[in-house]
C-alpha positions as CSV (number, residue, x, y, z in Angstrom):
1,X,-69.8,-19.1,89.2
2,X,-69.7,-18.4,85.3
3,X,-69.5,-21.0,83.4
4,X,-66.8,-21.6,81.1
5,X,-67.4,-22.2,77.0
6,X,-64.7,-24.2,76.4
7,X,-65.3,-27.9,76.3
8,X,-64.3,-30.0,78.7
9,X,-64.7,-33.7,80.2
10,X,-67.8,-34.6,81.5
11,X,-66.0,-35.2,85.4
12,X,-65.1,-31.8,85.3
13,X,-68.5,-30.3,83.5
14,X,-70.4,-32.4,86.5
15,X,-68.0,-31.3,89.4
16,X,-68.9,-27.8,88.0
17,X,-72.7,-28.7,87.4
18,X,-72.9,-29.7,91.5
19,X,-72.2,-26.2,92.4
20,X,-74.7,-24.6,90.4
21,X,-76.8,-26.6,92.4
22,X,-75.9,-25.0,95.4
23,X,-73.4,-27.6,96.8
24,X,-70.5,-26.5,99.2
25,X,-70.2,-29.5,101.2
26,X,-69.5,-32.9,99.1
27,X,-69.2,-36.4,101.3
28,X,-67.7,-39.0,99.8
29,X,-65.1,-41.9,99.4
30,X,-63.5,-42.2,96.1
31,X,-63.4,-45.2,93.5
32,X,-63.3,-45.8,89.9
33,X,-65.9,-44.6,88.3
34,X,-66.1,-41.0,91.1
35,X,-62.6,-40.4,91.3
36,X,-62.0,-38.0,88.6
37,X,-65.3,-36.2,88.7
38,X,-63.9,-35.9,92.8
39,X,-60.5,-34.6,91.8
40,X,-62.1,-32.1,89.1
41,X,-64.0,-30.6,92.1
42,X,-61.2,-30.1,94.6
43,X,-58.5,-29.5,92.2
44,X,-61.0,-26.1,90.9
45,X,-62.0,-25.0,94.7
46,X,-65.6,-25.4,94.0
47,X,-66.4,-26.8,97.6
48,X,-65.4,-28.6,100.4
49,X,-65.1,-32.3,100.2
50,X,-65.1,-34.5,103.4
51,X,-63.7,-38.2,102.9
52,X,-65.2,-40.7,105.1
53,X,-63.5,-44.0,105.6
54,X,-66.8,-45.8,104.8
55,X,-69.5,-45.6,102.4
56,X,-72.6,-45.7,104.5
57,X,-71.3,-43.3,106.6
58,X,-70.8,-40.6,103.5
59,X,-74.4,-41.3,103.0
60,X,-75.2,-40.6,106.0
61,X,-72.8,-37.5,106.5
62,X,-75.1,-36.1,103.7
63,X,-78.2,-36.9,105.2
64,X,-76.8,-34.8,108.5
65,X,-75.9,-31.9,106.5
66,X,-79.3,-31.8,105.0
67,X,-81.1,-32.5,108.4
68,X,-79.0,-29.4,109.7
69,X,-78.9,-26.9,107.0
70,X,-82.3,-27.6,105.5
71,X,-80.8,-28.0,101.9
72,X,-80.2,-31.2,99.6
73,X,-77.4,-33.4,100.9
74,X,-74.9,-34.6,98.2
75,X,-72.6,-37.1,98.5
76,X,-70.6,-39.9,96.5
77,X,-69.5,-43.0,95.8
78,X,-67.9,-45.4,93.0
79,X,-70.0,-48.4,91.4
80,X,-71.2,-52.2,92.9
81,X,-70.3,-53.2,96.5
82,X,-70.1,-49.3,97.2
83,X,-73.8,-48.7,96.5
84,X,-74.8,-52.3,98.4
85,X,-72.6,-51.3,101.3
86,X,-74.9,-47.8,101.5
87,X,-78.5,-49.5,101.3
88,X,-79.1,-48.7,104.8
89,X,-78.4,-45.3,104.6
90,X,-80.3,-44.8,101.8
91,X,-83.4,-46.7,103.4
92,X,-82.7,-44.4,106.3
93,X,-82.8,-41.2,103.9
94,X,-86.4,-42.8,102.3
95,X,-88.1,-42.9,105.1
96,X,-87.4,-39.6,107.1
97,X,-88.2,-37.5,103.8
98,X,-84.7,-36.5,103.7
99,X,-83.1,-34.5,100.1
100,X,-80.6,-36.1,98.8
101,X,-78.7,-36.5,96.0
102,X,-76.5,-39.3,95.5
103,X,-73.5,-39.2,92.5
104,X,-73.1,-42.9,92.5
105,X,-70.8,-44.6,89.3
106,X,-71.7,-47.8,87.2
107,X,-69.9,-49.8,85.5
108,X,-69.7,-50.1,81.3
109,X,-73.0,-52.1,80.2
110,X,-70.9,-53.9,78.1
111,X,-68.4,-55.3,80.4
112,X,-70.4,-58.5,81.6
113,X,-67.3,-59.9,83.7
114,X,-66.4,-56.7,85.3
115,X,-66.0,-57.4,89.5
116,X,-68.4,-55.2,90.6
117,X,-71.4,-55.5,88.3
118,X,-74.5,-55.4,89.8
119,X,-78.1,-54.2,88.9
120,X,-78.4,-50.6,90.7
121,X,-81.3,-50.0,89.5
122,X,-82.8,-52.6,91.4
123,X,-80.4,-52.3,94.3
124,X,-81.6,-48.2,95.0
125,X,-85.3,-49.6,94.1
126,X,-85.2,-51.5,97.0
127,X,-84.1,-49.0,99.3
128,X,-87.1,-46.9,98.3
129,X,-84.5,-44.1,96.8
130,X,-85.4,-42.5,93.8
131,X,-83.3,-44.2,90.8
132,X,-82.1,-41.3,88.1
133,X,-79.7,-42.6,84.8
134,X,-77.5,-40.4,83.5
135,X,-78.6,-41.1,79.8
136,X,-75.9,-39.6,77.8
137,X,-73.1,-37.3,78.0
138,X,-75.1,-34.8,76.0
139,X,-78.0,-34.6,78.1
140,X,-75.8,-35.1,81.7
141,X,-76.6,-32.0,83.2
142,X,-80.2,-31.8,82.2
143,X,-80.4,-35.4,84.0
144,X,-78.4,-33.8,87.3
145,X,-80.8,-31.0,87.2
146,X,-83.9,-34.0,87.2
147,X,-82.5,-35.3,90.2
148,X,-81.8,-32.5,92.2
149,X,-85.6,-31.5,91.3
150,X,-86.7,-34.6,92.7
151,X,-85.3,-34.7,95.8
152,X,-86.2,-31.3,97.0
153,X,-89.8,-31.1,96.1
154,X,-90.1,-34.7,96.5
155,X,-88.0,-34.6,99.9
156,X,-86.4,-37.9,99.1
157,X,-82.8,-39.9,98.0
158,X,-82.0,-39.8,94.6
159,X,-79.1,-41.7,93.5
160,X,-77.9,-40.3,90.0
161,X,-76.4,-43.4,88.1
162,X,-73.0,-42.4,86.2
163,X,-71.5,-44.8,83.9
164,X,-67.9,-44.8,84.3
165,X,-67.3,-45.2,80.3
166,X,-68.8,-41.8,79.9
167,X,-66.6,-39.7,82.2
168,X,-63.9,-39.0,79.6
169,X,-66.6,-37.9,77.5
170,X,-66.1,-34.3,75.7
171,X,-68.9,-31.8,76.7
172,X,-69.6,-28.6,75.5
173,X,-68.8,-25.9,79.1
174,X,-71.3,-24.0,78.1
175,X,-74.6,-25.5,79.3
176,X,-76.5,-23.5,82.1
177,X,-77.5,-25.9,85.2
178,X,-81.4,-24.9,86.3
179,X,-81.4,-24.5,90.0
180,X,-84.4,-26.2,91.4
181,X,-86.9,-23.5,92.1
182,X,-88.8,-22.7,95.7
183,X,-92.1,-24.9,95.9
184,X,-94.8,-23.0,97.6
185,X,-98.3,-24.0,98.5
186,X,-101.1,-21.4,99.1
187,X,-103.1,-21.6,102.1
188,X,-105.9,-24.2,102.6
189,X,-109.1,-22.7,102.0
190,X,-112.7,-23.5,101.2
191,X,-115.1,-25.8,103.1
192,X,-112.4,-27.7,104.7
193,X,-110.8,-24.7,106.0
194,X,-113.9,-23.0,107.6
195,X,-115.0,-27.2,109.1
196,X,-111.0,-26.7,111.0
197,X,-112.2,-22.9,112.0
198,X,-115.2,-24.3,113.7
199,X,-114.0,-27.0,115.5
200,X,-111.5,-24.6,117.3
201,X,-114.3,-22.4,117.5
202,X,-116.2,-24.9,119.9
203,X,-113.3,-26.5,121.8
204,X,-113.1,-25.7,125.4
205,X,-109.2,-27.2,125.6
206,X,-107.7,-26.9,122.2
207,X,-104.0,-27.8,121.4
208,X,-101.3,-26.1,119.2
209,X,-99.3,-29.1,117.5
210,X,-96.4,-28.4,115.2
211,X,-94.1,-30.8,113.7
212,X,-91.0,-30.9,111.6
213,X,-92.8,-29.4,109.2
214,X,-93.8,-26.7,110.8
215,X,-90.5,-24.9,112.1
216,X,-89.7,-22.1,110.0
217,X,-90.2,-18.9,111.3
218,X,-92.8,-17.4,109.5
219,X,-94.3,-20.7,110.5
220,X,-93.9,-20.7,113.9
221,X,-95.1,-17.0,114.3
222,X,-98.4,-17.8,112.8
223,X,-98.9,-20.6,115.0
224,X,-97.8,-18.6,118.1
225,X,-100.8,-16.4,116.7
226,X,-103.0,-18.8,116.5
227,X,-102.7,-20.1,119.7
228,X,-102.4,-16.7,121.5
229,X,-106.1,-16.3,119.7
230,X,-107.5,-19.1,120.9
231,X,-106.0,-19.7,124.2
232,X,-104.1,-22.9,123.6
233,X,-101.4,-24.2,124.8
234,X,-98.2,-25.4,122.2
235,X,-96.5,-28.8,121.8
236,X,-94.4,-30.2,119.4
237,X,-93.4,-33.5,118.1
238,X,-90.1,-34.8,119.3
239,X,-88.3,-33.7,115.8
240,X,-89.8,-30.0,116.3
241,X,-88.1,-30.3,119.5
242,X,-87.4,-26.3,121.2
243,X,-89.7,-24.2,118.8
244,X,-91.6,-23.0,121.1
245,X,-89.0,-22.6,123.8
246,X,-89.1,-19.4,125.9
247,X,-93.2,-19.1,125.5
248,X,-94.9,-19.4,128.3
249,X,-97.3,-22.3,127.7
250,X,-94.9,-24.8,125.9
251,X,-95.7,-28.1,126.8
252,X,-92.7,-29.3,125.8
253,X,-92.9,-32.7,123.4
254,X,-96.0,-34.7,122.8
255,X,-95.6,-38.7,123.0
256,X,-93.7,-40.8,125.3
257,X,-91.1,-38.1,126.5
258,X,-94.3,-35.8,127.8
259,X,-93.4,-34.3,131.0
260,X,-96.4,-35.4,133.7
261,X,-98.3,-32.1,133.2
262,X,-98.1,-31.7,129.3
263,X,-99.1,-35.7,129.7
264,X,-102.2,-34.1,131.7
265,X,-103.2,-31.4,129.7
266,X,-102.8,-33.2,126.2
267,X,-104.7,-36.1,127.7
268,X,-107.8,-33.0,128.8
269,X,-107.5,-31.6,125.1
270,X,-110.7,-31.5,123.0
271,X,-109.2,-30.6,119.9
272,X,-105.9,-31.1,118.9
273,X,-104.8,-28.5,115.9
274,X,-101.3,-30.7,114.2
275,X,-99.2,-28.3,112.0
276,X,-96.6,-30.2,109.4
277,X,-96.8,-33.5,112.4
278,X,-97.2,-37.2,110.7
279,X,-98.7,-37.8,114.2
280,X,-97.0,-40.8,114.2
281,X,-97.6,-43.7,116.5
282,X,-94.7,-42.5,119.2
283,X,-96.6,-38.5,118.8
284,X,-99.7,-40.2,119.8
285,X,-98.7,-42.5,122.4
286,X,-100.4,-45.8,120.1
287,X,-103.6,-43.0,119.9
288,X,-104.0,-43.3,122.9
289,X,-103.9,-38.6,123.4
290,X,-106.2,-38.6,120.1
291,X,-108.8,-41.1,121.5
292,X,-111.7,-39.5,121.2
293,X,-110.7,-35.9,120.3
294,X,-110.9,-34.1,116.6
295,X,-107.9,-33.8,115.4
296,X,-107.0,-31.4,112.6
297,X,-103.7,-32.1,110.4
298,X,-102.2,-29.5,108.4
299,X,-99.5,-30.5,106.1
300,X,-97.8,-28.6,103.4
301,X,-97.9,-31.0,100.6
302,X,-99.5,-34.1,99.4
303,X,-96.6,-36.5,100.2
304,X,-96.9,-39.9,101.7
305,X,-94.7,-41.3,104.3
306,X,-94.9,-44.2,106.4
307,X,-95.4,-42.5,109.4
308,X,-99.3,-40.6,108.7
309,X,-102.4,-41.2,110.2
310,X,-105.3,-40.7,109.6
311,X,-107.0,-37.4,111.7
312,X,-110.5,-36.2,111.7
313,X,-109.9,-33.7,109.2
314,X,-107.0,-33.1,106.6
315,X,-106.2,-30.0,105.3
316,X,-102.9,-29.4,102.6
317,X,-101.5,-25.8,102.4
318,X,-98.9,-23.5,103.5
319,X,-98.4,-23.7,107.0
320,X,-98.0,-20.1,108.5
321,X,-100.7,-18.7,105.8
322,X,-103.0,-21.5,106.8
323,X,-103.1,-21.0,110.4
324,X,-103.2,-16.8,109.9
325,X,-106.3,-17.8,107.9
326,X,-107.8,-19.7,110.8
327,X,-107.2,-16.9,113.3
328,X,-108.8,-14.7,110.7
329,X,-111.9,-16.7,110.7
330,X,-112.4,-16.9,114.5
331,X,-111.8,-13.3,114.4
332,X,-114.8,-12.7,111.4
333,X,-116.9,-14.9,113.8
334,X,-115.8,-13.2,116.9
335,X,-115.2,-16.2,118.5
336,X,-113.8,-15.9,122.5
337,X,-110.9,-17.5,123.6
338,X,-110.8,-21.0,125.8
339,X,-109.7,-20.3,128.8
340,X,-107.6,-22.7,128.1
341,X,-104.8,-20.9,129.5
342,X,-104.2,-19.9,132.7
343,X,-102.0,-18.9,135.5
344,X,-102.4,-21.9,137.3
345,X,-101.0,-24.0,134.1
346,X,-98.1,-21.4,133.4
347,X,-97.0,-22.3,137.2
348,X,-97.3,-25.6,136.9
349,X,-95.2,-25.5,133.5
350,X,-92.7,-23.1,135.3
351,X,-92.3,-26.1,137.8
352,X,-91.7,-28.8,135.8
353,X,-88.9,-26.3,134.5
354,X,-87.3,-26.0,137.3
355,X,-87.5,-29.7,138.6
356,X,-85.3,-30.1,135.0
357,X,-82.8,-28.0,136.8
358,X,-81.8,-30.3,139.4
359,X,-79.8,-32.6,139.3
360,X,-81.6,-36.6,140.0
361,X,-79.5,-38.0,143.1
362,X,-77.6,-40.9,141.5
363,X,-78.7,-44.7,142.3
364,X,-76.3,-47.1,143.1
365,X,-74.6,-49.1,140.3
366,X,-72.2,-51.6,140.3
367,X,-68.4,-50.7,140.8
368,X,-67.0,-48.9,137.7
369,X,-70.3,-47.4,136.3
370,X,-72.6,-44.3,136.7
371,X,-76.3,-43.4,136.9
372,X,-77.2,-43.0,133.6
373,X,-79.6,-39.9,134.1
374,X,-77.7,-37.8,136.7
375,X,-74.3,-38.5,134.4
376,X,-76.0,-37.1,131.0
377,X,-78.0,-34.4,132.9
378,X,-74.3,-33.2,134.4
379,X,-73.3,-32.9,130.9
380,X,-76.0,-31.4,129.5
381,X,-75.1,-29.0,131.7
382,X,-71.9,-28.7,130.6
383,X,-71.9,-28.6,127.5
384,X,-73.3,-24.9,125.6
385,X,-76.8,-24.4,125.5
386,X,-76.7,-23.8,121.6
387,X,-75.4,-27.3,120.1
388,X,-76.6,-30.2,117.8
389,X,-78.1,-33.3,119.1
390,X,-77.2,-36.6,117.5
391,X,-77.9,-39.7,119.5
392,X,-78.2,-42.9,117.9
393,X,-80.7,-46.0,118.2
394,X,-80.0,-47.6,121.3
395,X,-82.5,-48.1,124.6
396,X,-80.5,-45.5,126.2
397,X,-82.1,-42.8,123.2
398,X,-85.1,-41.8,124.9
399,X,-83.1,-41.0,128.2
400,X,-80.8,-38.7,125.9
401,X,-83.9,-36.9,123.9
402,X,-85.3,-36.0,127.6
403,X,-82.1,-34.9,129.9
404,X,-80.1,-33.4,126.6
405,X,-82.8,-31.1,124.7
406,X,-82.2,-29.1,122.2
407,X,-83.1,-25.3,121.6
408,X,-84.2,-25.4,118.2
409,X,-85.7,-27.9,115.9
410,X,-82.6,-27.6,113.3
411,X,-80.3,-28.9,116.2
412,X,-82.1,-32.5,116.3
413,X,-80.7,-34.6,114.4
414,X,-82.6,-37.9,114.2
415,X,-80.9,-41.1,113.0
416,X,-84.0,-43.9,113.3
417,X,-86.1,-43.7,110.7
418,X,-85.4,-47.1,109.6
419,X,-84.6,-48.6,113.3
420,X,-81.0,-49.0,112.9
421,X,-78.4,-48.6,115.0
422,X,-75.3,-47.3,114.3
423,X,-76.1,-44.2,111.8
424,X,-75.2,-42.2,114.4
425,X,-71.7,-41.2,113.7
426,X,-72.0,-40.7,109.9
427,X,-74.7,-38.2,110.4
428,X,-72.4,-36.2,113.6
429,X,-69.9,-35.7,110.8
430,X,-72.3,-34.1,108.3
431,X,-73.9,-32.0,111.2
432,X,-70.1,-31.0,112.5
433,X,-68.6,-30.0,108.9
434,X,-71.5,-27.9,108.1
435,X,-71.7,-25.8,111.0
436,X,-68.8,-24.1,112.5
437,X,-70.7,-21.6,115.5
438,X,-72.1,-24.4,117.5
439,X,-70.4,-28.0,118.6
440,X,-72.0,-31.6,117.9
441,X,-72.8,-33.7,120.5
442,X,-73.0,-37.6,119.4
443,X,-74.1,-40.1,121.8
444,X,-74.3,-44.0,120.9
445,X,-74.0,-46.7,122.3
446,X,-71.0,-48.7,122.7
447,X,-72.4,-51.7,120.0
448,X,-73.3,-49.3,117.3
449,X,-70.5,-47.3,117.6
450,X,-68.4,-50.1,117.4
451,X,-70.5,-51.3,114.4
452,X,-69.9,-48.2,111.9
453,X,-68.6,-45.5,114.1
454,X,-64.9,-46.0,115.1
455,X,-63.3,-45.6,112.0
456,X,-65.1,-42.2,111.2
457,X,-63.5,-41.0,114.5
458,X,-60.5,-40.5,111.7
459,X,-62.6,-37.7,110.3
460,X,-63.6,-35.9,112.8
461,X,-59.8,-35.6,113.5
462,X,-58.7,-35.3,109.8
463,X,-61.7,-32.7,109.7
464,X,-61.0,-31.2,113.1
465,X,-64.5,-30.7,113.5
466,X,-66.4,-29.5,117.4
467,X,-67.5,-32.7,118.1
468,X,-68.0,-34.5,121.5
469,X,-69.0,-38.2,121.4
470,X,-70.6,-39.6,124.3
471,X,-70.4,-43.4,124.6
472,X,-72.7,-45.0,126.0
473,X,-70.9,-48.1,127.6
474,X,-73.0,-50.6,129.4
475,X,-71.6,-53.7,127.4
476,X,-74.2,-55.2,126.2
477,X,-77.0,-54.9,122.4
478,X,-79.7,-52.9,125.1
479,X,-82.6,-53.9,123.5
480,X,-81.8,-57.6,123.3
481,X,-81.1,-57.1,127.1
482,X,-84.1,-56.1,127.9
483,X,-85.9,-59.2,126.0
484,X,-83.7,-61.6,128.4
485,X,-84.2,-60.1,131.0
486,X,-87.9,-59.0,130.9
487,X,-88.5,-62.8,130.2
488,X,-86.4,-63.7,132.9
489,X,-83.8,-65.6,130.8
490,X,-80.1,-65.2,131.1
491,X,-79.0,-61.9,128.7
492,X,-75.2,-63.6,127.8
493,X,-76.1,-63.8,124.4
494,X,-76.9,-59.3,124.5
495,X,-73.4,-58.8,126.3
496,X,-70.3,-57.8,124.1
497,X,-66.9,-57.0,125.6
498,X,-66.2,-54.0,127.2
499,X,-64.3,-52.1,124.8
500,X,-62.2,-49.6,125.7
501,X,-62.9,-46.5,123.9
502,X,-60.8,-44.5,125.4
503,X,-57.2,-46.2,124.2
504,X,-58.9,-46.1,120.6
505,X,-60.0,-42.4,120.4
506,X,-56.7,-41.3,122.2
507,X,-54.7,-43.3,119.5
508,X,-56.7,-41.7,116.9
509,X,-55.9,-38.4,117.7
510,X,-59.0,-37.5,120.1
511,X,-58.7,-36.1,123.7
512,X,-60.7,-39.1,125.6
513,X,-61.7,-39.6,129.0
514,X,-63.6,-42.3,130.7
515,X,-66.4,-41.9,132.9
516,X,-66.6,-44.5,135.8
517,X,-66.8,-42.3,139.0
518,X,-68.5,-39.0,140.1
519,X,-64.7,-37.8,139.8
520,X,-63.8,-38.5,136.1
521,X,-67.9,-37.1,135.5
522,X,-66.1,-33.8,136.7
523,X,-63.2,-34.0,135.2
524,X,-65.3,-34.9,132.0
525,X,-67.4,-31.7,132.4
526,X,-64.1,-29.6,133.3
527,X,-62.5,-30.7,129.8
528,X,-65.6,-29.9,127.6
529,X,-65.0,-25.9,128.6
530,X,-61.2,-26.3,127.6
531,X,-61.7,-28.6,124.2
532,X,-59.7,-27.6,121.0
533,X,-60.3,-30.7,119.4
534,X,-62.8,-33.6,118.4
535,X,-63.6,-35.3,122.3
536,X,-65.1,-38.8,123.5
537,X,-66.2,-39.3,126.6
538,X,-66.7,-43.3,127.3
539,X,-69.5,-43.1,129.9
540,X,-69.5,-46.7,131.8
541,X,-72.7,-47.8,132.7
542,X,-74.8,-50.6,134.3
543,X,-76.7,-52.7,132.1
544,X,-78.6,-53.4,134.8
545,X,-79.5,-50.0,135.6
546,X,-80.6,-48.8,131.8
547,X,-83.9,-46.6,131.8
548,X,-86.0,-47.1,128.5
């Protein structure tokens, strides 16, 4: 876009600034102090803007976006109660590394009775976002272009601070926005690189890791590489879900949704080689598959998050260019493969494929429910092959992760970074209006939908975006059921009425059915092939008959 000379307000020199930055999709709900630089950006045609009916859930449509995409989310909101209302979301955005930018107003300094007048600064602090002030109206772009900075290289939230009393400022149009450049790290090297080398060199049943991290393509090739050369098998973490998919000696995910043979081949492992992986506490199983092993971690920066720990050996780089460097030392050394690999393991790996395939003969639940696993397994079937995955916090979550996989890392969508439920349907909304080739599939449960997700139902129709949202209906906070009931109290307090779903979405606009039968689980499965608009399915379920 050129940019035009002639001075202009700041609203409209900032709507303009955002798309330099690369911004098509803008989430947002409008208020005093966003509401012109809003209108200066739809009014010119510079992107798409999605209104959400709540705050938090703009946040979140952003942090979707950028989950999906890859890029910097961007989204907005107007001054006081709507920045408290989207401290969640922002926690949620600080600790899963997510970019994203947040145009947030403020009110006038000088206004010391105005409604909404808060401290931000220490409102975002506490969220662990990045706080950046938009100092003056003369230096407002080179401020934007400090906060886009920081949340790409950074990978973090930044909320950019805009005084409302400055937006009818007069700016010169001139001013050129600087796009954040690429960061690129060169390969490990040096002592620490050659210590990695040799401990693959004398493992007898080394393993491939890779990690969220690690899922480009140039990335994944490499690792491919590397494994082929050494003879290992491949897993990923559960947010690297599906990049290995198709190769032969995938184990699937490592951690608590390991099928029983990965479970017994990571558990054999001598050396365990982790590619952009945090090997977090669920990866590891509480340490218990990196007892006693070296473990070598490859990340591609420096970054901290709450999730690391600590491995035998450490090594910051680029990921493809640091695992082609390892390969190229075993091959200086001449070092032989494993044997780590062999046609006994890709049979067994072909057989846990196929016992995926079938269908789990249902249990019996009480009158007016399904089985849980066969129900979301018949839909998984249903549904494309190619879609995006976002299930929310619930004790049904691990269930979906393992009977609704993904294909590709990009299509996982994970909402629990901070262990909240309900950021579900936000995030479904950023995934669904920024992809057009593919549907989103939501699944919650029927408390934290009902918490922040029913209203946004209004745009996903106002949007008219491929979404199906599976509601997990077992009426009842799972989680709190299971702490009744595993202590053999009564679980009144965890149950919530059931709510009919169905009367609400159809209302709304949505084409709903309810699952309570093997019957309507057909007729469920019949009307995902002939959907031509946003779709909830309220799947009634046993809260007796939950699996964790």
């Amino acid at each position: 876009m050129k940019d035009t000379v002639q001075p202009m307000k700041l609203h409209q020199r900032l709507a303009q600034a955002i798309v330099g930055h690369g911004v098509t999709h803008l989430y947002g709900l409008v208020g005093d102090a966003n509401l012109f630089m809003v209108d200066s950006y739809v009014d010119a045609g510079l992107g798409r803007y999605v209104p959400c009916t709540h705050e938090a859930n703009a946040v979140l449509a952003a942090i979707g976006f950028a989950q999906t995409t890859g890029r910097t989310g961007v989204a907005t909101i107007t001054h006081g109660p709507a920045l408290t209302n989207v401290s969640t979301a922002l926690a949620e955005a600080a600790r899963g590394g997510i970019p994203l930018v947040l145009l947030c107003g403020d009110t006038p300094p000088g206004d010391l009775q105005h409604l909404q007048k808060i401290d931000q600064r220490e409102v975002v602090a506490a969220t662990g976002a990045v706080f950046v002030e938009m100092r003056r109206p003369e230096t407002a772009i080179q401020d934007l272009d400090r906060a886009f900075r920081i949340a790409a290289h950074r990978r973090c939230p930044v909320v950019f601070n805009m005084r409302v009393d400055l937006q009818w400022a007069t700016v010169p149009g001139g001013e050129k926005v600087t796009p954040v450049l690429d960061f690129a790290t060169a390969p490990a090297s040096g002592g620490a690189l050659e210590e990695a080398a040799g401990m693959l060199a004398s493992a007898r049943r080394p393993l491939i890791l890779a990690g969220r991290g690690a899922i480009g393509s140039e990335a994944r090739s490499a690792l491919l590489r590397l494994a082929a050369r050494i003879e290992a098998p491949v897993a990923t973490t559960l947010k690297a879900q599906g990049l290995f998919r198709g190769e032969p000696f995938d184990l699937g995910i490592c951690g608590g949704l390991s099928h029983p043979t990965a479970t017994e081949v990571i558990m054999q492992s001598d050396c365990i080689v982790a590619f952009g992986a945090s090997l977090s506490k669920h990866t590891t199983e509480e340490r218990a598959y990196t007892k006693g092993k070296r473990v070598v971690q490859v990340l591609p920066d420096v970054e901290e998050n709450p999730r690391l720990d600590d491995p035998t050996l450490r090594l910051i780089g680029d990921i493809a260019g640091t695992a082609d460097a390892i390969t190229e030392l075993l091959d200086m050394a001449e070092i032989p493969g494993s044997g780590a690999c062999d046609a006994d393991l890709a049979a067994r790996l072909q057989g846990e494929a196929e016992n995926f395939a079938q269908l789990p003969a249902p249990s019996v639940t009480t009158n007016g429910t399904v089985d849980m696993v066969p129900a979301l397994r018949r839909l998984h079937q249903a549904l494309p092959q190619d879609r995006v995955l976002v299930a929310d916090l619930g004790r049904f979550v691990t269930t979906v992760w393992r009977n609704m996989p993904v294909t590709r890392p990009q299509d996982l969508v994970y909402t629990s970074h901070f262990g909240a439920i309900g950021c579900a349907m936000g995030q479904a909304i950023g995934t669904a209006t920024a992809i057009d080739d593919r549907p989103t599939v939501l699944v919650a449960g029927d408390g934290g939908f009902a918490l922040s997700g029913l209203s946004e139902l209004i745009t996903a129709v106002q949007e008219n975006v491929d979404l199906v949202a599976i509601i997990c209906n077992d009426g009842s906070y799972g989680a709190e059921h299971v702490q009744f009931t595993n202590r053999k109290m009564k679980p009144g307090l965890s149950m919530i009425a059931r709510i009919d779903f169905v009367a609400a979405a159809t209302a709304l606009g949505l084409n709903a059915i309810r699952v309570e039968d093997m019957q309507s689980l057909d007729a469920a499965c019949a009307a995902i092939a002939t959907r031509d608009r946003p779709m909830l399915i309220d799947l009634r379920l046993d809260p007796e008959k939950i699996e964790m």
